[in-house]
C-alpha positions as CSV (number, residue, x, y, z in Angstrom):
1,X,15.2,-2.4,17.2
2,X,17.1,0.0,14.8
3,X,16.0,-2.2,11.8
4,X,12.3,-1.1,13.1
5,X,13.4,2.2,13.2
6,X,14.6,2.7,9.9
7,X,11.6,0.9,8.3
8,X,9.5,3.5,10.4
9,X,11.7,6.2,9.1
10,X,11.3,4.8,5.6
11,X,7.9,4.5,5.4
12,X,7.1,8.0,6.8
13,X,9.4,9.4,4.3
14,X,7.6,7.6,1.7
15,X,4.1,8.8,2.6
16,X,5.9,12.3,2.5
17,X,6.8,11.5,-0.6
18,X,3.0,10.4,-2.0
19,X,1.9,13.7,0.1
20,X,4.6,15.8,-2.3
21,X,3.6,14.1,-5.4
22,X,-0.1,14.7,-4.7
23,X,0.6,18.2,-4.1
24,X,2.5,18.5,-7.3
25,X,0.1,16.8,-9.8
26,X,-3.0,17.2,-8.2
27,X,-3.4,13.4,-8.3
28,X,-5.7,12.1,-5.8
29,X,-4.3,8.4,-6.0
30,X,-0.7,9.5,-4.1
31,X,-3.0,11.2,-1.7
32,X,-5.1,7.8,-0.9
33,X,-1.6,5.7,-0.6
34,X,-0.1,8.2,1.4
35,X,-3.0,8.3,3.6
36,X,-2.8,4.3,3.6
37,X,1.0,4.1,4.2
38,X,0.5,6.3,7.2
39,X,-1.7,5.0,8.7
40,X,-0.3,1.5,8.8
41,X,3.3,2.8,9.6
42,X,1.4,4.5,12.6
43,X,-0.5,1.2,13.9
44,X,2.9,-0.9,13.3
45,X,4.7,2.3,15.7
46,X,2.4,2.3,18.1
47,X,2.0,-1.4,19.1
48,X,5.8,-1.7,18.4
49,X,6.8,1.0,21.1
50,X,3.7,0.1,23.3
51,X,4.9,-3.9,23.4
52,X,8.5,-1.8,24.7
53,X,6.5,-0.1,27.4
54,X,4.5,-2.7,28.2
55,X,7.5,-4.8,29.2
56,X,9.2,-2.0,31.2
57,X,6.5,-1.9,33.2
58,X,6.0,-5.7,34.2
């Protein structure tokens, strides 16, 4: 579970990081992959944590 959460941690950081560059340059690929990157680090979050609820509750 901590591995999870520092590939979470990692990949929001990275899509900061296109987010940055695209602000710097003005590039509209970094935008695009940090879009991508976010939203697949979202998905992978939110069926991670809602497989943890999903047991507390059974």
């Amino acid at each position: 579970m901590l591995l999870f959460r520092w590939v979470i941690f990692f990949l929001l950081l990275a899509a900061g990081t296109c987010f940055a560059f695209h602000a710097a340059t003005g590039r509209p690929h970094y935008k695009r992959w940090g879009l991508v990157i976010l939203k697949w680090t979202l998905i992978a979050a939110f069926g991670f944590f809602g497989v943890l609820i999903f047991e507390r509750v059974l």
